[in-house]
ZAVO-965456 format. One record per residue (C-alpha): residue in three letters; x, y, z. Coordinates in pm, whole numbers, plus 50000, padded with zeros to 5 digits. Each point is the difference from the previous one (the first is absolute). Layout:
% ZAVO-965456
ALAXYZ ...
***
This chain:
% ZAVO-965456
UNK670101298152616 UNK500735024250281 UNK503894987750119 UNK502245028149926 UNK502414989849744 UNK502705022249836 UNK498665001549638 UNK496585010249895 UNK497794973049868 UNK498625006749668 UNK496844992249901 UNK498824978949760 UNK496694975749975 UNK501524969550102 UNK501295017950311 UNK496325015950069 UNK498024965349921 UNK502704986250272 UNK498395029450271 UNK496184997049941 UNK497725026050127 UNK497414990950273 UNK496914984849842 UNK496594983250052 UNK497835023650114 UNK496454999249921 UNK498815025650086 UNK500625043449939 UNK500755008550367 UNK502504963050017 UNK501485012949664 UNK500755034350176 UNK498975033750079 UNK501985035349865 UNK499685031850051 UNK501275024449727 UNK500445036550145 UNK500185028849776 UNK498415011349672 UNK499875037450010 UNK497755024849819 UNK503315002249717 UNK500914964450024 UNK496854975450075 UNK501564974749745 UNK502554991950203 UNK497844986450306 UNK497824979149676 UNK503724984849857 UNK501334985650328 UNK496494988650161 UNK499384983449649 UNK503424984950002 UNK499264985550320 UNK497094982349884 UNK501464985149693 UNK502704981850201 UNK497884986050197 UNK498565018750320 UNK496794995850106 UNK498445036150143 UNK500545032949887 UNK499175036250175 UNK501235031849824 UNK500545029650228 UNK500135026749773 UNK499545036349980 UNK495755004150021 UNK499905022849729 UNK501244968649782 UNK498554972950212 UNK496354996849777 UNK502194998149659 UNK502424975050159 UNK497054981650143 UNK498754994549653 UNK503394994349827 UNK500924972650223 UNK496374981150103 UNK502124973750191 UNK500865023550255 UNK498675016450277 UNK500935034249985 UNK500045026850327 UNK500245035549902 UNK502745018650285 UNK499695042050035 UNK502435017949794 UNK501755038149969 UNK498415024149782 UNK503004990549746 UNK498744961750045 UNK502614984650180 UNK498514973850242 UNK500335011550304 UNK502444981450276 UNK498255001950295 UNK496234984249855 UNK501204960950047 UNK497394997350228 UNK497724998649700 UNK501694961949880 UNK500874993150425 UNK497904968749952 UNK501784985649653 UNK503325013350166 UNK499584974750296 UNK498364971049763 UNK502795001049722 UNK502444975149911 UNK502035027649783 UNK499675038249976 UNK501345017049728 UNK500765036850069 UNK500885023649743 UNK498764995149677 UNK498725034449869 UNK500275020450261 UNK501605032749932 UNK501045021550282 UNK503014994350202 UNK498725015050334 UNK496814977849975 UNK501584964649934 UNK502805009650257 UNK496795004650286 UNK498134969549872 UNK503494978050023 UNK500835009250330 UNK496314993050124 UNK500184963949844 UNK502094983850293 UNK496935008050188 UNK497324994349854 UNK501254962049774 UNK498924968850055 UNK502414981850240 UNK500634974449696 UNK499455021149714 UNK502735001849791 UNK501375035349860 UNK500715012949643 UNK501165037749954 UNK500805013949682 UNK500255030049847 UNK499115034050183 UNK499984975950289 UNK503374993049966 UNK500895037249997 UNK498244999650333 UNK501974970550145 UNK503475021549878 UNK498805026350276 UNK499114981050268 UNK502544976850026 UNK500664976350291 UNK496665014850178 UNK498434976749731 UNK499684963850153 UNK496854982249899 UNK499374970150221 UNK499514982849658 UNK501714987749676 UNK501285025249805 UNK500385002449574 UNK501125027949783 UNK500115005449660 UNK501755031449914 UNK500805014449697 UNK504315008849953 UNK499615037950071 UNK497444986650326 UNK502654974750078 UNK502235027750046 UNK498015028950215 UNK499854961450220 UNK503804997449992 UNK500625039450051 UNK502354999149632 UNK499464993449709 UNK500024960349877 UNK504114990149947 UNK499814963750027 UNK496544981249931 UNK500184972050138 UNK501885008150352 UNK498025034150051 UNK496614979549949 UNK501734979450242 UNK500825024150187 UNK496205017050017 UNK498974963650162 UNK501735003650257 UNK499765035650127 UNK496054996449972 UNK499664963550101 UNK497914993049637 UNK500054976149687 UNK501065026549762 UNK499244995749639 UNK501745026049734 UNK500114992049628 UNK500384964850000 UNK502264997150338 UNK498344985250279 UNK501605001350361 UNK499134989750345 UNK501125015750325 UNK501814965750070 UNK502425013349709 UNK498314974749758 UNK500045011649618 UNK497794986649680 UNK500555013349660 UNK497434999749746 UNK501604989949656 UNK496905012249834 UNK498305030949898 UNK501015028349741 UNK499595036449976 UNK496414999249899 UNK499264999550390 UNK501055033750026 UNK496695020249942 UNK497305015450241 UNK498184974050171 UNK502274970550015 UNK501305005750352 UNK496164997650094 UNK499304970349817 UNK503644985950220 UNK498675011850343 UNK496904983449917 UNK500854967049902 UNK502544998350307 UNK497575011150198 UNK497554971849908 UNK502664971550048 UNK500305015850354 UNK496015000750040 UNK500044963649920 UNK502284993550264 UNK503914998749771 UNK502435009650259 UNK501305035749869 UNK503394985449863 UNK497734975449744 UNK497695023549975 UNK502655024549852 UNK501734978649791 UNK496664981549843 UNK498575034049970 UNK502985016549824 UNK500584973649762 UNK496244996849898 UNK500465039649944 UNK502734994449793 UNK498954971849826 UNK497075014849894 UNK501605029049844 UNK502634973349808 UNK496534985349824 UNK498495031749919 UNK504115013349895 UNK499024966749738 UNK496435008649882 UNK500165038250001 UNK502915010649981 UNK503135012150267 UNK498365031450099 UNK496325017049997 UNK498194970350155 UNK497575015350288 UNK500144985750379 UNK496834991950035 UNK500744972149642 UNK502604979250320 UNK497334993150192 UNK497694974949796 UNK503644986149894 UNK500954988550429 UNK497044969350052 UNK501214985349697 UNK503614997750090 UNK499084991550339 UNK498064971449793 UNK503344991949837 UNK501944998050306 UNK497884975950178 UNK498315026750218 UNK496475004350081 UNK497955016650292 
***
């Protein structure tokens, strides 16, 4: 599924069931280990959406590094986690520099997710450019969000040793590209490439081999607070249970948008929540054929 070919693939089940995920692990640490980094003081339920997302597709062990002041209330909103509370500013931003707080679960992890609730720009751009550093050597990389601002900034002097996933929203997508978004599908393309990363923006996937998937799924429901967590998340999961990022991506964007097409059914095409896709992903992993 990784040859470059001149027209994107689109997705569909048949063409997912024909690319199953890894599977037959028995244990939490075989099924995978994540790492979701953010959850600040004004956004904890960001950090709770994506590591929960990660669990329901499938991973096996999940650590929250989140702001501390939130770290006790996450801790007992999620019980299947293990939580690690990191310093933060008086404003309760989570501080860049304090990853020696997770350095343990930052070597260990199969995935890290970086970005999900944090809140300050100068903060996530300190804790990305630490990450090269401090990662796993085979821990895979998800940024979104205020991450993704961060990347924007530094460029080319961003080169993980590692595999590398984004998810950014269209108006991210751009501060990546330097302009705004003109063509979807070749400037997603084109954001691949320049960062060497799987790149996954509302429902087109793309590879830095110039690859492309479309996702012929999904609705306008999706676009609400939370549901970029909930995307990161169950990406990230695939990539803890060892999906290379390109499956990873698409599996994890078409769950995402699947999941929204059911609830688009049973509640109606806007005012679901984000955290109602994530009991919706094991049972169409169920569907396709897919289990941990």
């Amino acid at each position: 599924m990784s040859r470059r070919t001149d027209q994107p693939t689109t997705l569909t089940p048949a063409v997912l069931r024909d690319w199953p995920l890894p599977a037959g692990a028995q244990s939490k640490y075989a099924r995978g280990q994540i790492l979701v980094i953010g959850g600040a003081r004004k956004a904890p339920g960001g950090a709770l959406l994506a590591g929960t997302a990660a669990l329901r597709v499938g991973a096996g062990r999940l650590t929250l590094g989140v702001g501390e002041s939130v770290a006790v209330p996450l801790a007992v909103a999620v019980p299947e986690a293990g939580v690690v509370g990191l310093s933060e500013t008086p404003a309760g931003a989570v501080r860049g520099g304090d990853l020696g707080r997770v350095a343990g679960e930052l070597d260990a992890a199969d995935a890290v997710v970086l970005g999900s609730g944090l809140d300050d720009a100068d903060e996530a751009r300190g804790m990305v450019a630490l990450l090269p550093h401090v990662l796993g050597s085979s821990t895979a990389l998800l940024l979104d969000a205020f991450a993704l601002g961060a990347l924007a900034g530094l460029g080319a002097d961003f080169r993980p040793a590692t595999e590398l996933v984004l998810t950014p929203n269209l108006t991210e997508a751009g501060l990546l590209l330097g302009h705004d978004i003109e063509n979807h599908e070749a400037d997603i393309e084109r954001i691949a490439v320049r960062f060497r990363a799987t790149v996954s923006c509302q429902g087109v996937i793309a590879a830095p081999t110039g690859q492309r998937w479309l996702v012929g799924t999904g609705q306008g429901g999706l676009g609400m607070s939370g549901s970029g967590d909930v995307l990161a998340g169950a990406i990230g999961g695939l990539l803890a249970r060892g999906a290379p990022p390109e499956q990873a991506a698409c599996w994890g964007t078409y769950l995402h948008a699947a999941a929204g097409d059911r609830l688009n059914a049973r509640v109606g095409p806007t005012g679901y929540l984000a955290r109602e896709l994530l009991p919706e992903l094991p049972a169409l992993l169920a569907e396709l054929g897919q289990q941990a």
